[in-house]
C-alpha positions as a LaTeX table, in Angstrom:
\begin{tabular}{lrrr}
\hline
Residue & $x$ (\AA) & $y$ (\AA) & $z$ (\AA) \\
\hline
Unk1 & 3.66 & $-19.28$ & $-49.36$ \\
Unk2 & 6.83 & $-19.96$ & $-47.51$ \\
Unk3 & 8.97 & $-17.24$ & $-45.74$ \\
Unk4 & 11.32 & $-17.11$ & $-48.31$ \\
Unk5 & 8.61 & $-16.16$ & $-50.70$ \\
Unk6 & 7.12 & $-13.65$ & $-48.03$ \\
Unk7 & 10.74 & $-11.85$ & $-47.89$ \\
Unk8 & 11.16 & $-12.03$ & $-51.22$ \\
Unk9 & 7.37 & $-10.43$ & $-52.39$ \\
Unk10 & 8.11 & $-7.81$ & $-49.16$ \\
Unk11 & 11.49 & $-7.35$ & $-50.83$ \\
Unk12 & 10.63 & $-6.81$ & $-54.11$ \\
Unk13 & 7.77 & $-4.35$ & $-52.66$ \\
Unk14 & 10.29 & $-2.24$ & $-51.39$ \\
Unk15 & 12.49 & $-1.91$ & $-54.03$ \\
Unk16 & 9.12 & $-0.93$ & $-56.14$ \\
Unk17 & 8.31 & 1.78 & $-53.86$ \\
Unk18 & 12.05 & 3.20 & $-53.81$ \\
Unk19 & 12.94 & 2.23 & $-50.41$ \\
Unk20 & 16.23 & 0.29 & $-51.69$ \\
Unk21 & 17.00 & 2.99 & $-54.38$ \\
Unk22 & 20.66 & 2.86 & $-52.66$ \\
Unk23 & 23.19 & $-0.19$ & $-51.20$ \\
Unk24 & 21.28 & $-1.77$ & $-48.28$ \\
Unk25 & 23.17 & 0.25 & $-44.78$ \\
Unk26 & 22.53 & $-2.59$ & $-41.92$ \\
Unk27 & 22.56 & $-0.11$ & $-39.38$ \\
Unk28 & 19.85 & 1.93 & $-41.07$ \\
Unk29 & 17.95 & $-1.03$ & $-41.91$ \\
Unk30 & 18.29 & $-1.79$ & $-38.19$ \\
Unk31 & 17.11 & 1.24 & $-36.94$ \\
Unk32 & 14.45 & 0.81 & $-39.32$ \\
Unk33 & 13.06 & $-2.27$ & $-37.72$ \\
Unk34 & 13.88 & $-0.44$ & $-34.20$ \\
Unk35 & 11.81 & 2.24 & $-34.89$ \\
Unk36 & 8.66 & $-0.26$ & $-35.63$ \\
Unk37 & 9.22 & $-1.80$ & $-32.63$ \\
Unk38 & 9.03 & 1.56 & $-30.88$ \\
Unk39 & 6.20 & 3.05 & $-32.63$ \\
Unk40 & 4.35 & $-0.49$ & $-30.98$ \\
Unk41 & 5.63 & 0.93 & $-27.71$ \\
Unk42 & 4.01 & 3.93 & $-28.25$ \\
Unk43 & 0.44 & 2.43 & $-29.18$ \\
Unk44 & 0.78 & 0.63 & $-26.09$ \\
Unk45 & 1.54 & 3.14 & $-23.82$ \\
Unk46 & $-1.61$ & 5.02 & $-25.44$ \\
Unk47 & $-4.04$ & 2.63 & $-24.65$ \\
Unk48 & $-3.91$ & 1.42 & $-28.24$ \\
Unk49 & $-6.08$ & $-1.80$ & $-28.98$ \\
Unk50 & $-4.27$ & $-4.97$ & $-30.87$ \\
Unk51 & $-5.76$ & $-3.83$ & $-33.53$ \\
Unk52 & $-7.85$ & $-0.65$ & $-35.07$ \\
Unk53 & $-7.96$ & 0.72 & $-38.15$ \\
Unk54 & $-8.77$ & 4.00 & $-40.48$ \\
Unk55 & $-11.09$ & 2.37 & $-42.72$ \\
Unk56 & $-13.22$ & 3.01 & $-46.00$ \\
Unk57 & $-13.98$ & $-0.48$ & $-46.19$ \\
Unk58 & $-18.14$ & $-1.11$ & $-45.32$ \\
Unk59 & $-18.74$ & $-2.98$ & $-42.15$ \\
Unk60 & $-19.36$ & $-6.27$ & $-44.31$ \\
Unk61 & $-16.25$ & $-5.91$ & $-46.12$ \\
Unk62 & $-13.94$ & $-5.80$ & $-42.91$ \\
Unk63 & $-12.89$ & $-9.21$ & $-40.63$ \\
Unk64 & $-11.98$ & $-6.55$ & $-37.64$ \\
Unk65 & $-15.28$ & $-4.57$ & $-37.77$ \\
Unk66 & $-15.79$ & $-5.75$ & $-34.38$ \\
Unk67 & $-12.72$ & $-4.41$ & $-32.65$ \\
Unk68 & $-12.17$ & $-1.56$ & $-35.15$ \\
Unk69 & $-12.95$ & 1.92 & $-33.86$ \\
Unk70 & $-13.55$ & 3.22 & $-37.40$ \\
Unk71 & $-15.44$ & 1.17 & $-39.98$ \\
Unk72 & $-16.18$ & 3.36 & $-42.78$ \\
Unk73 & $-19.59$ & 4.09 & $-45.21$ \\
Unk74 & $-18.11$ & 4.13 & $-48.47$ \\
Unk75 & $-20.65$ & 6.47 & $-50.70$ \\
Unk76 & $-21.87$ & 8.27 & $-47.78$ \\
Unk77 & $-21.28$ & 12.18 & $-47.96$ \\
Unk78 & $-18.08$ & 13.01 & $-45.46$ \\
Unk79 & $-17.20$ & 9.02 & $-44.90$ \\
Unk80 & $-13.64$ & 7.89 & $-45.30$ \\
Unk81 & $-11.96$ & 7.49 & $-48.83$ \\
Unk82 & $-9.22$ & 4.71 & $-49.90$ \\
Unk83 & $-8.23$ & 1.59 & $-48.46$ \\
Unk84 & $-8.16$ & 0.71 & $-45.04$ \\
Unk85 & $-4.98$ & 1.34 & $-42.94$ \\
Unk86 & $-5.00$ & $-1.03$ & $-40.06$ \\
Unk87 & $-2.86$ & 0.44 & $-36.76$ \\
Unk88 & $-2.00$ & $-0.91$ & $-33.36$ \\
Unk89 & 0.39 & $-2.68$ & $-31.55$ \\
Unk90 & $-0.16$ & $-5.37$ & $-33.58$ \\
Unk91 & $-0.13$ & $-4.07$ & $-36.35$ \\
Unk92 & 3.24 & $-2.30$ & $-35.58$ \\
Unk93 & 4.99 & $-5.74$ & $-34.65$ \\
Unk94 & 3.96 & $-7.04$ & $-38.13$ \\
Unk95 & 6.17 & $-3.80$ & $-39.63$ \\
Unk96 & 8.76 & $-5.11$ & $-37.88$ \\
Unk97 & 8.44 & $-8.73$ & $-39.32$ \\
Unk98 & 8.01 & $-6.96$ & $-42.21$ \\
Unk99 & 10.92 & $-4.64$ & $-42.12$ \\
Unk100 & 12.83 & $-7.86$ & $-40.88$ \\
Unk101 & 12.10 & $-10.16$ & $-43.94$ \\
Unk102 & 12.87 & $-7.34$ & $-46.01$ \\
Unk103 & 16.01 & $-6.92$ & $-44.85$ \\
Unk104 & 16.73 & $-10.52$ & $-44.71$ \\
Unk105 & 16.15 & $-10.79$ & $-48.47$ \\
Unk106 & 18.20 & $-7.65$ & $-49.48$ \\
Unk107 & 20.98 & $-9.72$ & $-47.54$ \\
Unk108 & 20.25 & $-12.61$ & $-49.65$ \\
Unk109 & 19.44 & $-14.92$ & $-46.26$ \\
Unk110 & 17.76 & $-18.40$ & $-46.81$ \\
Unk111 & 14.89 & $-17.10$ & $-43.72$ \\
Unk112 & 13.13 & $-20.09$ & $-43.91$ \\
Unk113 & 16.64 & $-21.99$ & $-43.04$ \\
Unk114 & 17.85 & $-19.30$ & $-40.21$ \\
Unk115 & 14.44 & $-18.98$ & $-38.54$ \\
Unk116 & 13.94 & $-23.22$ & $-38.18$ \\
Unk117 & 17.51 & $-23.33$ & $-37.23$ \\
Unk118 & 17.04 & $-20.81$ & $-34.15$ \\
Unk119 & 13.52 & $-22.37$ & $-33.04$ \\
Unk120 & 15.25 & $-25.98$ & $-33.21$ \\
Unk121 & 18.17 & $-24.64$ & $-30.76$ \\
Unk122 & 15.21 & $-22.52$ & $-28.68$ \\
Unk123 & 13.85 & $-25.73$ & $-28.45$ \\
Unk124 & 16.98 & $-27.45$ & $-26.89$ \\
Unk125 & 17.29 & $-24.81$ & $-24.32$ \\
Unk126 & 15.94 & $-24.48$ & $-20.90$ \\
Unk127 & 13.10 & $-21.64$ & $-20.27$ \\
Unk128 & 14.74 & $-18.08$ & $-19.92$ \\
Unk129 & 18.15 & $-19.58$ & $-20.30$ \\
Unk130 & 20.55 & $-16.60$ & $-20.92$ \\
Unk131 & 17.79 & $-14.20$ & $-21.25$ \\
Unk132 & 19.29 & $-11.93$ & $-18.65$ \\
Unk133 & 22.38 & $-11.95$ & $-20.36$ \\
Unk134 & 21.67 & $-11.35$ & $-23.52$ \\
Unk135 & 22.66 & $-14.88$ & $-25.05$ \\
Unk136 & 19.30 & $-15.57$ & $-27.09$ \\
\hline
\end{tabular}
């Protein structure tokens, strides 16, 4: 799967769900993606892990049992129901990818084009170069 096809499966997600149920506002959209980035601000200055989860899923059934504070016993009395919810800082960066490629496809934006296009000039440029400034 390419970006494009990422943005567009993300996009077509949240249209399903209703999040797009009116014309795409940039600057909500934008705070949108600001807000994910703060809520992995928040995590951080909690003491948050990379990565933890809410789980159901058995120990077996879960790649981040090792790092995840709360790996569930499906069947056992009291034990977690539903799917697993991963959280942390992590976690909230990838909402703002995700918020990002959504957006990018509402806007009809070739991502796969604009994202190779910036890391080829990034590449041309010399470490921290306008950084300071703003000019990245």
């Amino acid at each position: 799967m390419n970006i494009n096809e990422l943005a567009k499966e993300v996009h077509d997600n949240a249209v399903a769900r209703g999040e797009w149920n009116k014309p795409p506002v940039l600057l909500e959209a934008l705070c949108l993606i600001h807000a994910e980035l703060s809520a992995a601000l928040q995590e951080y200055q909690d003491g948050a892990p990379l990565i933890y989860g809410t789980c159901a899923l058995a120990k077996e059934d879960c790649k981040y049992w090792a790092i995840c504070d709360n790996v569930g016993d499906p069947g056992v009395e009291g034990a977690i129901e539903g799917p697993c919810k991963p959280e942390g800082i992590a976690v909230e960066l990838a909402d703002v990818i995700l918020r990002t490629l959504d957006l990018m496809a509402a806007l009809g934006v070739d991502v796969d084009a604009v994202v190779m296009a910036k890391h080829k000039y990034n590449l041309t440029t010399q470490e921290a170069e306008g950084r300071r400034s703003g000019q990245t």
